[in-house]
VEXSENU-938539 format. One record per residue (C-alpha): y negated, z, x. Coordinates in steps of 0.2 Angstrom, whole numbers, padded with zeros to 4 digits, always signed. Each point is the difference from the previous one (the first is absolute). Layout:
N
YZX/...
***
This chain:
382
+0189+0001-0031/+0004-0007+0018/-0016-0001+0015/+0003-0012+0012/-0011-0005+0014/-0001-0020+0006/-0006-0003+0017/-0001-0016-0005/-0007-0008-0016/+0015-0011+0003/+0012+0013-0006/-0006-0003-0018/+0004-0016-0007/-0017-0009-0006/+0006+0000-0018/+0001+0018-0001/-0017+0003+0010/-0009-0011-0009/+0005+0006-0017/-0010+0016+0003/-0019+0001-0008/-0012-0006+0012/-0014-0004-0012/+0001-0019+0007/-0007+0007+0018/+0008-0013+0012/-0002+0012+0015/+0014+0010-0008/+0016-0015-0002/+0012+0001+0010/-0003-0018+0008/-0016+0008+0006/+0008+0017+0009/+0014-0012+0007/-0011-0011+0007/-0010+0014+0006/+0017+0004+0009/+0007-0015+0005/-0016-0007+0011/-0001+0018+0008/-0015+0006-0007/+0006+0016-0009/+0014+0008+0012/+0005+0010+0010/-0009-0007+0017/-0018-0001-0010/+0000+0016-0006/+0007-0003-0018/+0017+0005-0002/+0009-0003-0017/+0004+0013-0011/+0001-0003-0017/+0006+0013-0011/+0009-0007-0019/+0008+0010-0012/+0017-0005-0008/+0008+0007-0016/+0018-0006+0001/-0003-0020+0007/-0016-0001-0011/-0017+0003+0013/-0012+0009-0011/-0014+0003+0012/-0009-0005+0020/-0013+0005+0012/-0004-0012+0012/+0001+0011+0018/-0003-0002+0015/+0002+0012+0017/-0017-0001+0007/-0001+0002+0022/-0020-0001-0003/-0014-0003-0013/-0004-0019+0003/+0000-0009-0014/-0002+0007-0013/-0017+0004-0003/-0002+0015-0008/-0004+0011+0018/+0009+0014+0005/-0005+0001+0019/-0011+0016-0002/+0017+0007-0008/+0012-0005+0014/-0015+0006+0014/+0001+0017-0010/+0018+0001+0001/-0002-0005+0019/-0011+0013+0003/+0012+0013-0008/+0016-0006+0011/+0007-0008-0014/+0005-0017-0003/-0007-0011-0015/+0012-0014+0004/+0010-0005-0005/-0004+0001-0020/+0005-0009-0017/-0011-0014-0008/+0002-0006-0016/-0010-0015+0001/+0002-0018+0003/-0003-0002+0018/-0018-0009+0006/-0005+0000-0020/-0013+0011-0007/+0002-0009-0019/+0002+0016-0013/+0017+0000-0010/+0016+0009-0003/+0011+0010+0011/+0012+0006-0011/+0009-0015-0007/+0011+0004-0015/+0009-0011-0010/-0002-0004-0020/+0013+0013-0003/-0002+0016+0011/-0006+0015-0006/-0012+0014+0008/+0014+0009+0009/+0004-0016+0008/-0019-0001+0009/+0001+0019+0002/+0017-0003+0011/-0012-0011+0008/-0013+0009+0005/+0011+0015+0003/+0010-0011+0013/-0015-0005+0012/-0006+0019+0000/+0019+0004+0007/+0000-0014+0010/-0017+0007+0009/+0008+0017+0003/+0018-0007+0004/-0006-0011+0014/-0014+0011+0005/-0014-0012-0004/-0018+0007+0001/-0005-0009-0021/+0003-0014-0010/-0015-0009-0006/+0000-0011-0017/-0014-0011+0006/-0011-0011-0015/+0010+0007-0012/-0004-0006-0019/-0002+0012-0013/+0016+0000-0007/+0009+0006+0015/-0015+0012+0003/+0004+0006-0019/+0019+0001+0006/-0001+0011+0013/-0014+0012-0007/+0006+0001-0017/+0015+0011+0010/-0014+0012+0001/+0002+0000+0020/-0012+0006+0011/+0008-0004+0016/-0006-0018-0002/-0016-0002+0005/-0014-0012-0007/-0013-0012+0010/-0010-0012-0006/-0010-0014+0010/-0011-0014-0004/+0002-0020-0001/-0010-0014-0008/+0009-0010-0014/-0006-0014-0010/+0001+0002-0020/-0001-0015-0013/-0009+0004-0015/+0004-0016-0009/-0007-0013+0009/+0003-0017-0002/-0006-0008+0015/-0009+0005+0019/-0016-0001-0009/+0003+0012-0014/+0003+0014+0013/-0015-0004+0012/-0010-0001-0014/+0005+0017-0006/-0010+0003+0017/-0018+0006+0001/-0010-0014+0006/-0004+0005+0016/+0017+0003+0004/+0007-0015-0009/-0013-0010+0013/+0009+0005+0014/+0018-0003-0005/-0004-0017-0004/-0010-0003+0016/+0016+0007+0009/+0012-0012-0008/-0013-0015+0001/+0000+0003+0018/+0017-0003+0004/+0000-0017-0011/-0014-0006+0011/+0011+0003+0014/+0012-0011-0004/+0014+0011-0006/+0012-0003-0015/+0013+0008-0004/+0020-0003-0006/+0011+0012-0011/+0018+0001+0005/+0013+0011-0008/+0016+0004+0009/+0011-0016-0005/-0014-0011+0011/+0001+0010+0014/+0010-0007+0016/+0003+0009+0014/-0012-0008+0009/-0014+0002-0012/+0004+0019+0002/-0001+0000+0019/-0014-0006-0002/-0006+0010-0013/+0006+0016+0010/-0007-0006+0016/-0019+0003-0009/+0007+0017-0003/+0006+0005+0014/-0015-0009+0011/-0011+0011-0012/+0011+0015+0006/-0003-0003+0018/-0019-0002-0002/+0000+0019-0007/+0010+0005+0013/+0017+0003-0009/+0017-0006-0002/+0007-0009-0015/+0012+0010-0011/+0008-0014-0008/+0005-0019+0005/+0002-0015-0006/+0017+0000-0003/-0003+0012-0011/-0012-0009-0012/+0010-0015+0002/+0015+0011-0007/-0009+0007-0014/-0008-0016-0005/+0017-0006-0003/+0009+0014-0006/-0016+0005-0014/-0011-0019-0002/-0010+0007-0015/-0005+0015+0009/-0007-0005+0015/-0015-0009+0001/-0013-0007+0013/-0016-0007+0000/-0004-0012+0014/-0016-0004+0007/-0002-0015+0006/-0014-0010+0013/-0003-0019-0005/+0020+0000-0005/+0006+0012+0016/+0007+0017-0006/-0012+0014+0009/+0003+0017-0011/+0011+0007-0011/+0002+0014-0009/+0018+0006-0006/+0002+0011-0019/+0014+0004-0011/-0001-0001-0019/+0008+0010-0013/-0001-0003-0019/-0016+0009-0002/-0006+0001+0019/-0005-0008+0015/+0001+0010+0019/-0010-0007+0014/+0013+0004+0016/-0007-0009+0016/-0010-0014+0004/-0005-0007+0018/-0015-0015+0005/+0003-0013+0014/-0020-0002+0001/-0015+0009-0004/-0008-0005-0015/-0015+0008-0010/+0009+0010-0016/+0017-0008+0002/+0009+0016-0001/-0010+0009-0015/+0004-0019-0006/+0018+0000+0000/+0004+0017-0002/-0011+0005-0014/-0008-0014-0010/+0016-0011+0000/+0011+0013-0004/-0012+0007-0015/+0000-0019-0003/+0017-0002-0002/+0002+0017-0009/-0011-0007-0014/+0010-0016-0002/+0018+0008+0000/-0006+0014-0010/+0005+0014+0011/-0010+0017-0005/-0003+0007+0017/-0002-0004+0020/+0004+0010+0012/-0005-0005+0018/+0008+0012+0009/-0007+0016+0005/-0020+0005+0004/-0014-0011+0003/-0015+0005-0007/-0008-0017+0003/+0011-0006-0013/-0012+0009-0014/-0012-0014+0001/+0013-0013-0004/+0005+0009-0017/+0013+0013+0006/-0001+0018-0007/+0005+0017+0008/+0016+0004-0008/+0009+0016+0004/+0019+0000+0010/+0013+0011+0001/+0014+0008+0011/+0010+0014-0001/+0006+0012+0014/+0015+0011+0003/-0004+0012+0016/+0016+0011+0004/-0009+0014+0010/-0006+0009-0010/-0015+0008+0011/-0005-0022+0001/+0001+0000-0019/-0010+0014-0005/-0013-0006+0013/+0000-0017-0006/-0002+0005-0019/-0019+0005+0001/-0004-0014+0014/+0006-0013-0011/-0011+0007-0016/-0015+0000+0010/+0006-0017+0006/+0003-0005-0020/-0016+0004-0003/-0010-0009+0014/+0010-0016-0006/-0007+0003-0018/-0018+0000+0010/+0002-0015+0009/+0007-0009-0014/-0015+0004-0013/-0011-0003+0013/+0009-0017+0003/-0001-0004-0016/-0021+0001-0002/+0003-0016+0011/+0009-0012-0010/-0009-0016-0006/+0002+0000-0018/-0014+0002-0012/+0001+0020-0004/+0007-0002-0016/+0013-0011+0007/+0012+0004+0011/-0001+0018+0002/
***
């Protein structure tokens, strides 16, 4: 067996890419990671240099890892600054670092791609390769970050204690079945269920309707202007966009059943939109961005009219991207997230290993706490 790095995902033919398991994730094709690339958003100058590790035996590629040389910790939303300050503070540098992740996208799934025929030594190269890679180019740690539990199962059934655990905290939606938007507010206790429908009522008395458009009916322009809600959204908090247009127009093209927006519009004028990704099974709320202020219009769009649509397409689950505990009252539940870390000092690891239990079981706090809040009946939904 052969490792090879790509500094671009276009030294991999999309074919062969594409061929490995992804469990249907979108975030994970190689249309997505080139456009990522080709607009600018992940490379070198942004902080996000390709790296992307693949395993050949012979011509045939048996395994991946989606990589990327890290200059900083932006974007990818499970926080190591505490991490990098200690290191600082111990005349070390933390940067720059490995991220297996895909970049500006906390959804949970694989990092160890294989393909329908590899084997266990052929993941095990795998994850043998990135440790190397750490210590060959002097790299503080590699971070597998909302890792799915297959590739948790991967690396830990090696019995290796150099990688260590973390878990966080997120909101996703889960569809028991339902049939309709009313089955699942009625699996709400009443006083709860009030308040949801008073908070979509509102926005209808507004004036506001919305459009569903899947990637084939989005233009260019209609992705400016979706992008521009976005980025103006951006502005108001004070940050930078990490995306742009160009990309979603790319993607819209490149993957039309994956990408889908909901457009809010004001007596026929497009005012909001929010932008989400679909697999076969689940629906990820990305970014979303208002051109006016109106009462609920972003729990609108984002949530109910994603759940919405989740219940018609019969997708299992919603992920709205990461934190939020407003979201409990629309129907979202604390769910548990993962990432794995590899620290190459050794001193760093063995400090890290306690923190990150005591961490592990704060998270398991919140999240039960969290979850006395949801607004399903007690026997539902817990």
């Amino acid at each position: 067996m052969r490792i090879r790095i790509l500094h671009s995902i276009h030294d991999i033919s999309a074919s062969d890419w594409n061929a490995l398991e992804m469990r249907g994730q979108p975030f994970l094709r190689h249309e997505f990671l080139a456009a990522l690339e080709d607009t600018g958003c992940a490379c070198s100058a942004t902080g996000w240099t390709p790296h992307h590790l693949v395993v050949n035996d012979n011509a045939r590629l048996c395994a991946a890892m989606p990589l990327y040389v890290k200059a900083h910790s932006f974007g990818e939303f499970v926080f190591d600054f505490s991490w990098a300050e200690a290191y600082a503070q111990a005349g070390l540098n933390y940067y720059p670092k490995l991220v297996s992740a895909i970049p500006f996208t906390p959804a949970t799934g694989p990092r160890i791609l294989s393909s329908p025929h590899a084997d266990t030594a052929s993941k095990a190269q795998l994850i043998h390769a990135v440790i190397d890679l750490t210590h060959d180019h002097q790299l503080s740690s590699t971070h597998m970050l909302y890792a799915d539990d297959m590739t948790r199962d991967c690396v830990f059934s090696r019995q290796d204690d150099q990688w260590l655990p973390r878990t966080s905290c997120d909101f996703h939606w889960f569809n028991r079945d339902y049939t309709r938007m009313d089955d699942f507010l009625e699996a709400f206790r009443a006083d709860k269920r009030k308040k949801a429908r008073r908070e979509r009522r509102r926005v209808v008395e507004q004036g506001i309707s919305f459009r569903t458009l899947h990637g084939a009916e989005l233009t260019r322009e209609l992705c400016e202007v979706v992008f521009s809600f976005s980025e103006h959204t951006f502005h108001e908090h004070g940050h930078e966009h990490y995306l742009n247009a160009d990309f979603f127009f790319r993607v819209a093209q490149a993957l039309p059943s994956q990408i889908m927006i909901k457009l809010a519009e004001y007596h026929g004028q497009p005012v909001a939109a929010a932008i989400f990704f679909r697999s076969d099974d689940t629906l990820y709320g990305r970014y979303w961005g208002s051109a006016a202020n109106f009462h609920s219009l972003h729990f609108e769009t984002c949530y109910y009219q994603g759940i919405e649509y989740c219940i018609e397409q019969g997708l299992k689950k919603f992920e709205p991207g990461t934190q939020g505990e407003h979201k409990i009252a629309r129907g979202f539940e604390p769910t548990l997230t993962h990432s794995l870390h590899y620290v190459r000092d050794e001193r760093f690891r063995a400090a890290l290993k306690p923190y990150l239990q005591r961490e592990r079981a704060a998270v398991d706090r919140y999240a039960h706490a969290m979850r006395e809040h949801v607004p399903f009946h007690r026997t539902d939904g817990q």
